[in-house]
C-alpha positions in Angstrom: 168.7 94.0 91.4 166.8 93.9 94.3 166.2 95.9 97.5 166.7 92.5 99.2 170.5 92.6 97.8 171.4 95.4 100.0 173.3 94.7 103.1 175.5 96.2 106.1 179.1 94.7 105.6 181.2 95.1 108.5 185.2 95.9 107.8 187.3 93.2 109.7 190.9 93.3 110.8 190.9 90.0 112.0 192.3 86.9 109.7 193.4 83.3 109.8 191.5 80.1 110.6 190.5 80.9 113.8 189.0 84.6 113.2 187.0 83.0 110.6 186.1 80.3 112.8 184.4 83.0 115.0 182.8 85.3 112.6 180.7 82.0 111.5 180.0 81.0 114.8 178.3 84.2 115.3 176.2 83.8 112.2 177.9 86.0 110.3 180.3 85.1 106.5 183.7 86.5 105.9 184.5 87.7 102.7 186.8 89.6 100.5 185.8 92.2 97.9 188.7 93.2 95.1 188.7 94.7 91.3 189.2 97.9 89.7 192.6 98.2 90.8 191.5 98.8 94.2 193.1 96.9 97.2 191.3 94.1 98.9 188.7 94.4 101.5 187.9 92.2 104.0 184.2 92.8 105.4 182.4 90.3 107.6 178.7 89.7 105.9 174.9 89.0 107.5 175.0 85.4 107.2 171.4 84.5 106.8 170.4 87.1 104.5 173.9 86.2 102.0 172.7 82.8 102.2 169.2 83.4 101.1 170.1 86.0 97.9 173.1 83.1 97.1 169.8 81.0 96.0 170.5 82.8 93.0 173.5 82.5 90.4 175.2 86.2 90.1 173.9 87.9 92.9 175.1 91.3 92.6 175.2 92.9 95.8 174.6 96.7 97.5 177.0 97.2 100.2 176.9 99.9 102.8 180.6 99.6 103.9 181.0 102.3 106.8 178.6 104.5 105.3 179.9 104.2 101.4 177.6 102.5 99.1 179.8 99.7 96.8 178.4 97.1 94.2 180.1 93.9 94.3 179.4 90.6 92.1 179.2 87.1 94.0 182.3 85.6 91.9 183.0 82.6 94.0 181.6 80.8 97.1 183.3 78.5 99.5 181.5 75.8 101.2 182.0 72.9 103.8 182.0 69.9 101.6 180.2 67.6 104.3 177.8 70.1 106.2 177.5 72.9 103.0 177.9 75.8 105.3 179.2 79.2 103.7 183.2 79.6 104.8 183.9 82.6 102.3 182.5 84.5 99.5 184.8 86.3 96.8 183.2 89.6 95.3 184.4 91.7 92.4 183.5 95.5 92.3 181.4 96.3 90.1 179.6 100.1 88.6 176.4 100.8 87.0 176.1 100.3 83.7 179.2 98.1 83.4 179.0 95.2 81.6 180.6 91.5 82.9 181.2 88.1 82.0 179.2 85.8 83.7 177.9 82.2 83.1 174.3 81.5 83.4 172.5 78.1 83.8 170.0 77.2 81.3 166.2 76.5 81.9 164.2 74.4 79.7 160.5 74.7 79.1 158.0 72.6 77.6 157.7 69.0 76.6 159.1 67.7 73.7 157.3 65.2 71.5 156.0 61.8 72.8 158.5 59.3 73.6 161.8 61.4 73.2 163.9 62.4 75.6 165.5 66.2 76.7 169.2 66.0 76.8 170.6 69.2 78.3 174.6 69.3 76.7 175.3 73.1 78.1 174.1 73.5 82.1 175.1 77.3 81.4 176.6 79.6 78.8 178.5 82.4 79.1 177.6 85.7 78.3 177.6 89.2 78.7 175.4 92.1 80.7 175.4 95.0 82.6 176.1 93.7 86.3 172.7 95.5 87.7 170.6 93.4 85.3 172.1 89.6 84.6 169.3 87.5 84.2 168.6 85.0 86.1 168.9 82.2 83.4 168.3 81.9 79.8 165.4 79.9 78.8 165.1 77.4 75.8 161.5 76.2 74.8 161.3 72.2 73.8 157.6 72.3 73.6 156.5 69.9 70.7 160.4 69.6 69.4 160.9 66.3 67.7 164.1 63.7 67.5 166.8 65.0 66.5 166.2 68.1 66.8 169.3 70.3 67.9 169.3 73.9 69.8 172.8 75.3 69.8 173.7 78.2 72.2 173.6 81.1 69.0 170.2 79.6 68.8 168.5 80.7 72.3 166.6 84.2 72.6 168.8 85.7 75.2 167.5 88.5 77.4 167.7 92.3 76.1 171.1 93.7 76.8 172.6 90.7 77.1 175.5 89.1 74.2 176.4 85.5 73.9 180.3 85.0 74.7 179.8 81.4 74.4 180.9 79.4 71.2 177.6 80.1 69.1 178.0 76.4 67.7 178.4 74.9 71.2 175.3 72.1 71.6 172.8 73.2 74.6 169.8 70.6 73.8 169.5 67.8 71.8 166.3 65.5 71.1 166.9 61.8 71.5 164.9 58.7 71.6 165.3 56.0 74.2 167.9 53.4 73.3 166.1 50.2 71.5 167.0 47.1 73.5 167.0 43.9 71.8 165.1 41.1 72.9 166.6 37.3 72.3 165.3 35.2 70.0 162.7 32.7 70.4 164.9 29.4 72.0 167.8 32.6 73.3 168.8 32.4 76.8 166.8 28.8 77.4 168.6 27.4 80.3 171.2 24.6 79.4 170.3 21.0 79.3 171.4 19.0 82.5 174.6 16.7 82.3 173.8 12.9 81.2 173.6 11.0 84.3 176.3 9.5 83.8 178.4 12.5 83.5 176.9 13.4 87.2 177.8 9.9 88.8 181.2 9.8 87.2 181.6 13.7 89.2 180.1 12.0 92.1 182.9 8.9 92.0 185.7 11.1 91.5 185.3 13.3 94.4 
């Protein structure tokens, strides 16, 4: 975690649609921080600097809440559908050394052998590490890997300290080939002959 991840979060007493409503307008996120039994807290957040650190899946962050210092994990974030503006942000306390459940995406590396194709089955896994270190992904290497070749989530090096919580059967990559398409046959697909001309003046008569 980052000194970047450490922010000023304001305590608000102000809620509905329309307190929100101004809290944005002035740049700024509302959000609600809960978990280990304590009650919920609604702080107001720096908008700009939330929105640059939520680049990043997990982002645990280091709150100065009227002077008390307070770890939270990034557990959900509410956007506008159309304009993808931040409208909330759930966090989840969160202590040193304690270790959560999170999902991480999965980055792959390399290029596989000539003329197959990287199918990526699993975006993420699940797993488990102490909330001041998650990794930013997991990374799976496909350099050289040839058809058929399989890479199932108990398969990938994770990061040290982290646990897979994921199935460790569940598919993450696959090698493929490209799909053969089948050409017609020589004479396949010729256009049909034309009608007798006959056949076209008897049309023409009975119209």
């Amino acid at each position: 975690m980052s000194d970047d991840n450490k922010l000023v979060a304001e305590v608000r007493d102000q809620f509905g649609k329309g307190a929100a409503r101004k809290i944005r307008a002035a740049g700024k996120i509302p959000a609600v921080i809960y978990g280990h039994g304590t009650e919920p807290q609604h702080v107001t957040l720096p908008g700009h600097e939330v929105s640059l650190i939520l680049r990043k899946a997990n982002a645990v962050l280091d709150l100065d809440i009227a002077g008390t210092s307070q770890l939270a994990l990034v557990k959900d974030v509410q956007k506008d559908p159309v304009r993808q503006i931040i409208e909330h942000v759930d966090l989840i306390v969160v202590k040193k050394g304690e270790k959560v459940q999170v999902d991480v995406p999965v980055h792959v590396e390399g290029e596989s052998f000539a003329g197959t194709i990287v199918a990526l089955d699993a975006a993420t896994i699940t797993i488990e590490a102490e909330a001041t270190h998650i990794p930013e992904n997991v990374v799976v290497s496909v350099e050289g890997l040839e058809e058929g070749t399989h890479i199932t989530a108990g398969e990938l090096e994770l990061p040290k300290g982290a646990s897979l919580v994921s199935d460790p059967e569940t598919l993450v990559v696959a090698i493929t080939a490209p799909a053969k398409v089948d050409l017609p046959e020589e004479g396949e697909g010729e256009a049909a002959p034309e009608a007798p001309a006959e056949e076209a003046a008897a049309e023409g008569d009975a119209e």
